[in-house]
C-alpha positions as CSV (number, residue, x, y, z in Angstrom):
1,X,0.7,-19.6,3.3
2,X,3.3,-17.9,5.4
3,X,5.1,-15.4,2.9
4,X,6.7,-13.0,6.0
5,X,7.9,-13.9,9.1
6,X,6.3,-11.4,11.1
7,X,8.3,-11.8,14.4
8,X,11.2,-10.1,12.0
9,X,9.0,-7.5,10.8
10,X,8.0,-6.7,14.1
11,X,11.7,-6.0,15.3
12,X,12.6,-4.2,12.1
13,X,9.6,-1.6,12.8
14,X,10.6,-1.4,16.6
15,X,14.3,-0.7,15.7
16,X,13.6,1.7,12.8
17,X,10.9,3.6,15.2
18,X,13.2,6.4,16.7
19,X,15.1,7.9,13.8
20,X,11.7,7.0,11.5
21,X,11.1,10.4,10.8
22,X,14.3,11.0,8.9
23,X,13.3,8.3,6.4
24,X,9.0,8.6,6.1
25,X,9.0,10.7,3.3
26,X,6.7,7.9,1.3
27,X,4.2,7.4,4.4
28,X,3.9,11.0,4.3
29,X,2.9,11.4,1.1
30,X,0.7,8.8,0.9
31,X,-0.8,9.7,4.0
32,X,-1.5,13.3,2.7
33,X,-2.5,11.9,-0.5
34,X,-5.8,9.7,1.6
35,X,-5.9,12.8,3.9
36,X,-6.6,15.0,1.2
37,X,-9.3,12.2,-0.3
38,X,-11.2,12.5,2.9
39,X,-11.1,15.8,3.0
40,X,-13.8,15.6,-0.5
41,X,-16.0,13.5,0.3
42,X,-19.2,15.2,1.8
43,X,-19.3,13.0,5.2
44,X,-18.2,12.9,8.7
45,X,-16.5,9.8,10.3
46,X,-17.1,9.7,14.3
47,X,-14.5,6.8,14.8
48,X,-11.7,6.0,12.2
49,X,-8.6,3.5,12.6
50,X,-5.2,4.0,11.2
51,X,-4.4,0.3,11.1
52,X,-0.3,0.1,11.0
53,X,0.1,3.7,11.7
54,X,3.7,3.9,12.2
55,X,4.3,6.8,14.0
56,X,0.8,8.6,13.8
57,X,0.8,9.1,10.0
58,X,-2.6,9.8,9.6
59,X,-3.2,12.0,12.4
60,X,-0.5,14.1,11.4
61,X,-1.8,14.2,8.0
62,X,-5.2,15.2,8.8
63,X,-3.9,18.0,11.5
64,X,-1.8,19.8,8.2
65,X,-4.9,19.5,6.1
66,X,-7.0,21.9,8.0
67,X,-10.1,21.7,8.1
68,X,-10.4,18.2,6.9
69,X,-9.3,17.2,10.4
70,X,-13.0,18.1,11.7
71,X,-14.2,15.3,9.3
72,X,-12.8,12.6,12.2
73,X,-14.2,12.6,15.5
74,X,-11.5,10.6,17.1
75,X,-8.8,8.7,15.6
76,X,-7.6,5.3,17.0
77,X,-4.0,4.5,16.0
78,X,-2.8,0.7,16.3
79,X,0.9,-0.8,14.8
80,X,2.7,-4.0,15.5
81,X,5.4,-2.6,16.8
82,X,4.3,-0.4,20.4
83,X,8.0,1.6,20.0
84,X,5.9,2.9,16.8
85,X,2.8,3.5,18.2
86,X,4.6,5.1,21.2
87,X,4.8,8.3,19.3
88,X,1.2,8.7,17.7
89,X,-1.1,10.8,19.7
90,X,-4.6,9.9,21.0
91,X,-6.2,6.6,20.9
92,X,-3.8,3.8,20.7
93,X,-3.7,0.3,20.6
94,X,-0.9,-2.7,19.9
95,X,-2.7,-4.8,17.2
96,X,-1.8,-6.6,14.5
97,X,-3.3,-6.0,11.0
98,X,-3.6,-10.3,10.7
99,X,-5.9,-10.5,14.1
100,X,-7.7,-7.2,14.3
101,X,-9.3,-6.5,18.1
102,X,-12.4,-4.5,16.7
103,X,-15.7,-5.7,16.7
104,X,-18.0,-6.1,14.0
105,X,-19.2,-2.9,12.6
106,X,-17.9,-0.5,14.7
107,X,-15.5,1.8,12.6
108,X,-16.6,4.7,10.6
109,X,-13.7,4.7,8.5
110,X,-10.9,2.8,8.2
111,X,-7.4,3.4,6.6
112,X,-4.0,1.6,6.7
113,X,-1.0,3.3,5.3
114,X,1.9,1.2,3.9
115,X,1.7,-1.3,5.8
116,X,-0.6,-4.3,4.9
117,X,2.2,-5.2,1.6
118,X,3.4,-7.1,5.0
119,X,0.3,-9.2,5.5
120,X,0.7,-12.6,4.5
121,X,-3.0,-13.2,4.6
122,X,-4.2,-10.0,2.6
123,X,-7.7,-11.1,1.4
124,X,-7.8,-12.3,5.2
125,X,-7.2,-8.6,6.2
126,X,-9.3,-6.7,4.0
127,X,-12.2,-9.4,5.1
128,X,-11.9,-8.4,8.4
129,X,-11.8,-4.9,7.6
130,X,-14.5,-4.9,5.9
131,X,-16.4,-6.6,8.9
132,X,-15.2,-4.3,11.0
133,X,-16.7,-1.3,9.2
134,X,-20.4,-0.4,9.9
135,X,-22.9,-0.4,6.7
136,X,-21.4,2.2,4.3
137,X,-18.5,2.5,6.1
138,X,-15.3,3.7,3.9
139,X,-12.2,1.5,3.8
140,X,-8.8,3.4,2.3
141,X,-5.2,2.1,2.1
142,X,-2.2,2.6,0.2
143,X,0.6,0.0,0.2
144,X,3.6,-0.7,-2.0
145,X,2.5,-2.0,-5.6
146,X,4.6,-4.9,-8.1
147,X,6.7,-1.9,-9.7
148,X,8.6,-1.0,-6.2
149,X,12.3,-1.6,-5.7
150,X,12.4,-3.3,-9.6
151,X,16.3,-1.9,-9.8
152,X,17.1,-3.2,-6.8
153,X,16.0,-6.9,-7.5
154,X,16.8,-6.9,-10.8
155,X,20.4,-6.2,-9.8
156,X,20.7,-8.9,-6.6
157,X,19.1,-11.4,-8.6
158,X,21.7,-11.0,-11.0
159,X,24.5,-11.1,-9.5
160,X,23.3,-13.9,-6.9
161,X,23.1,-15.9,-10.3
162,X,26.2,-14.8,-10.9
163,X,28.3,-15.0,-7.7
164,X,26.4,-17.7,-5.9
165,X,24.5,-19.8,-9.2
166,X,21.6,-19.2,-7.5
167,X,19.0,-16.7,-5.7
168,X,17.5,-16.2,-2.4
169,X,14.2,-14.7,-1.7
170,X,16.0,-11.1,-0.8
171,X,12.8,-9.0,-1.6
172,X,9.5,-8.5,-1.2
173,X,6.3,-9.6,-3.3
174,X,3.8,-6.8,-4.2
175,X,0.2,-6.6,-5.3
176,X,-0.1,-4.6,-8.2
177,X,-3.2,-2.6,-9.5
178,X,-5.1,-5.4,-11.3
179,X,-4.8,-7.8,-8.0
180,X,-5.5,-5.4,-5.8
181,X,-9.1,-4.7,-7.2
182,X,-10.0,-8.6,-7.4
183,X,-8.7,-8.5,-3.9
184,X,-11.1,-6.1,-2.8
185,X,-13.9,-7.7,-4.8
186,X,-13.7,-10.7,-3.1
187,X,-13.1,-9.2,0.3
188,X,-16.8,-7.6,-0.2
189,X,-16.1,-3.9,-0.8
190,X,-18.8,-2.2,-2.5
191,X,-17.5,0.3,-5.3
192,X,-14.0,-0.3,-4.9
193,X,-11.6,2.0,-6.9
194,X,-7.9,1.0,-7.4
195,X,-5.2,3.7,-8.7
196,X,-1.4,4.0,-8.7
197,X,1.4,6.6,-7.7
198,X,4.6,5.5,-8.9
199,X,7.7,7.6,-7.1
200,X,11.0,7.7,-8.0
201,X,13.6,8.5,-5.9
202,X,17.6,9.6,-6.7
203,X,20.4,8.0,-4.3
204,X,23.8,8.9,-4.4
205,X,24.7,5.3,-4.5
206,X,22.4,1.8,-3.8
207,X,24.4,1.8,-0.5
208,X,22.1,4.7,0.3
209,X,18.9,3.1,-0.8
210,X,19.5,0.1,1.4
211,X,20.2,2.1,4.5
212,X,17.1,4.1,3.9
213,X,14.5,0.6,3.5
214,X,16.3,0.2,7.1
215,X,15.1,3.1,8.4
216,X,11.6,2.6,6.9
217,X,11.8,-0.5,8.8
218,X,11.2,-2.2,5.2
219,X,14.1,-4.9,5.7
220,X,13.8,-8.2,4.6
221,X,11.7,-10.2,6.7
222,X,10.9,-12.8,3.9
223,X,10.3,-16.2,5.9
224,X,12.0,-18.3,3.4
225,X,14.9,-15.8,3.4
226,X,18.8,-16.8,3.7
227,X,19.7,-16.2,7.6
228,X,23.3,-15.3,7.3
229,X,24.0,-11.7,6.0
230,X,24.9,-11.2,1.9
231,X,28.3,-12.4,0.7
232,X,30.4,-9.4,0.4
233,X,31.6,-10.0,-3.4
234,X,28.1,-10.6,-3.8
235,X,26.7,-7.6,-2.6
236,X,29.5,-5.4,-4.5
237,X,28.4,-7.2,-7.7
238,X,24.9,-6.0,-7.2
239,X,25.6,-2.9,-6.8
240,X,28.3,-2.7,-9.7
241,X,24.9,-4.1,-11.6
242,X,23.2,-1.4,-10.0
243,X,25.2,1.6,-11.4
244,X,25.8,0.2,-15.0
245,X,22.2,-0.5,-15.6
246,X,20.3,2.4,-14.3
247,X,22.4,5.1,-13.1
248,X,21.8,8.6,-14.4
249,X,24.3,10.8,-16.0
250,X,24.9,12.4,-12.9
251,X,26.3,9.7,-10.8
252,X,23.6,9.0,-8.7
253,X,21.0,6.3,-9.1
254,X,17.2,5.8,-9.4
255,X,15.0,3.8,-6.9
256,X,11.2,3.1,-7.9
257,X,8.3,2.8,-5.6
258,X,4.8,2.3,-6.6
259,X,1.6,3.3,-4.3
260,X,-1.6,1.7,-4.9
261,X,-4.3,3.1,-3.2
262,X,-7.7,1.2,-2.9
263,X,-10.3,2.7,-2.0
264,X,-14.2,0.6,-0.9
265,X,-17.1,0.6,0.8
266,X,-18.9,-1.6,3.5
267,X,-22.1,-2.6,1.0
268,X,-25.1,-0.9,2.3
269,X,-28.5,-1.0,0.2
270,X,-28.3,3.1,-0.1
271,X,-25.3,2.4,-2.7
272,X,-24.9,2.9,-6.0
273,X,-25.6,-1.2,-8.4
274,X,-24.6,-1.5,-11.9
275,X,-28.5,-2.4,-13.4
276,X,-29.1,-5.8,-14.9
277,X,-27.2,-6.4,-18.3
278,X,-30.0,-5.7,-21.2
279,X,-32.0,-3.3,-18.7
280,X,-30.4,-0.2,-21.0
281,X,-33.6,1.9,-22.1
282,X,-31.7,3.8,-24.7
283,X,-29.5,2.9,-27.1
284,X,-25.8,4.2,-27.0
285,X,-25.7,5.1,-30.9
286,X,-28.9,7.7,-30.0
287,X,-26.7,8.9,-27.1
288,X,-24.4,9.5,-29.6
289,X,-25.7,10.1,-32.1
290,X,-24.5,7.9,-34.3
291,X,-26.2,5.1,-36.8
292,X,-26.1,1.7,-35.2
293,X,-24.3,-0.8,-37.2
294,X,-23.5,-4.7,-36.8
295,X,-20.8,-6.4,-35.5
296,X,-18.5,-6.8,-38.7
297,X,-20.5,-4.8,-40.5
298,X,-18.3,-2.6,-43.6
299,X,-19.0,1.4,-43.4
300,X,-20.2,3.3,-46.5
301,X,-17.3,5.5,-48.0
């Protein structure tokens, strides 16, 4: 199923790649958030990707967490978009997270950092990252969850129903936390782990907001979306919408983004398995010490 034209998403990355840094204040913390994740866990990591690395996230991460840096041997960066990757330092490589160019279990570690919410085959990806990574290799990536932009589409949706008596696919679909874990299970990850950051950010006005999802190189690159720009009266409704249904006593106006962060393993027999249901050779009520009861079964006043 093709959800995203990635052609489009290319170009958006490319053009938001020189003034990027004015607007990464999400990959930044999410790449200081898995930065600082590697940083405790007792292990060394000879080769590590950073799969959709925008402009080095990762790397730069690792350098401002200290000693954690020492952890990675050598860092290979790869993006879609080279005028991203241009600015990342070390390694690099033009790849695209739907065809990855690694051999089978080669990588130490691999992490992606906002970036795979733009795969339209996601269990696809995480499959062959998974194959990529040797035996007990560590797989980490944060992208954006089901709770991001939920302002923003609830107000174009309504006024597109409004204006136009109908809606256009305007923005994106987002895993949340619950599909994200069966999306690991099923990609193979041993011992995956699935938590949320949710972020909310204050513009001045939802004017602001959209400029800044174009510098994030976040556009709309939907591949069932309208092609011809927003109706103005449209797009002045929405943001009307905008204001009279969330904005904050001070004038300005909230914007929600949500980072899940999965973390898994390649399986390797030296790993942690849940023991056979029944194999328990204590009961939980002498753990607890408690008095074991039956289901349904009334307690003595």
């Amino acid at each position: 199923m093709r959800v995203f034209d990635r052609t489009a998403h290319a170009r958006h990355r490319a053009r938001a790649a020189a003034g990027f840094a004015g607007h990464d204040f999400l990959v930044r913390r999410a790449a200081a958030d898995i930065a600082e994740r590697i940083g405790g866990i007792n292990r060394n990591f000879p080769l590590a990707l950073d799969l959709g690395c925008h402009r080095g996230a990762l790397g730069a991460a690792l350098t401002e967490a200290g000693e954690t840096a020492a952890k990675v041997k050598m860092l290979v960066s790869a993006d879609l978009a080279p005028a991203m990757l241009a600015h990342a330092r070390g390694p690099r490589v033009a790849a695209d997270e739907e065809a990855l160019p690694f051999r089978d279990a080669s990588l130490d570690l691999a992490v992606s950092i906002l970036s795979l919410h733009w795969v339209n085959d996601l269990p696809g990806a995480l499959i062959q990252l998974r194959r990529a990574l040797k035996p007990d290799g560590l797989f980490m990536a944060a992208l954006l969850g089901g709770d991001t932009l939920s302002e923003l589409r609830q107000s174009i949706a309504e006024a597109e129903i409004e204006c136009e008596g109908g809606l256009s696919p305007r923005v994106s679909p987002f895993a949340d936390i619950r599909d994200m874990g069966s999306l690991m299970q099923r990609a193979g990850f041993a011992l995956p782990v699935v938590d949320a950051d949710r972020v909310t950010v204050r513009y001045a006005d939802p004017m602001r907001l959209i400029a800044e999802l174009r510098g994030m190189g976040e556009s709309n690159a939907l591949a069932e979306r309208r092609r011809t720009p927003m109706r103005r009266a449209t797009l002045m409704r929405a943001i009307d919408i905008y204001r009279e249904k969330f904005g904050l006593p001070d004038g300005r106006v909230p914007a929600t983004f949500e980072i899940v962060t999965a973390t898994g393993w390649a399986p390797h027999e030296s790993q942690q398995k849940p023991l056979r249901p029944g194999s328990a050779e204590t009961r939980l009520a002498e753990a607890l010490g408690t008095s074991e009861r039956k289901a349904g079964e009334k307690t003595g006043r």
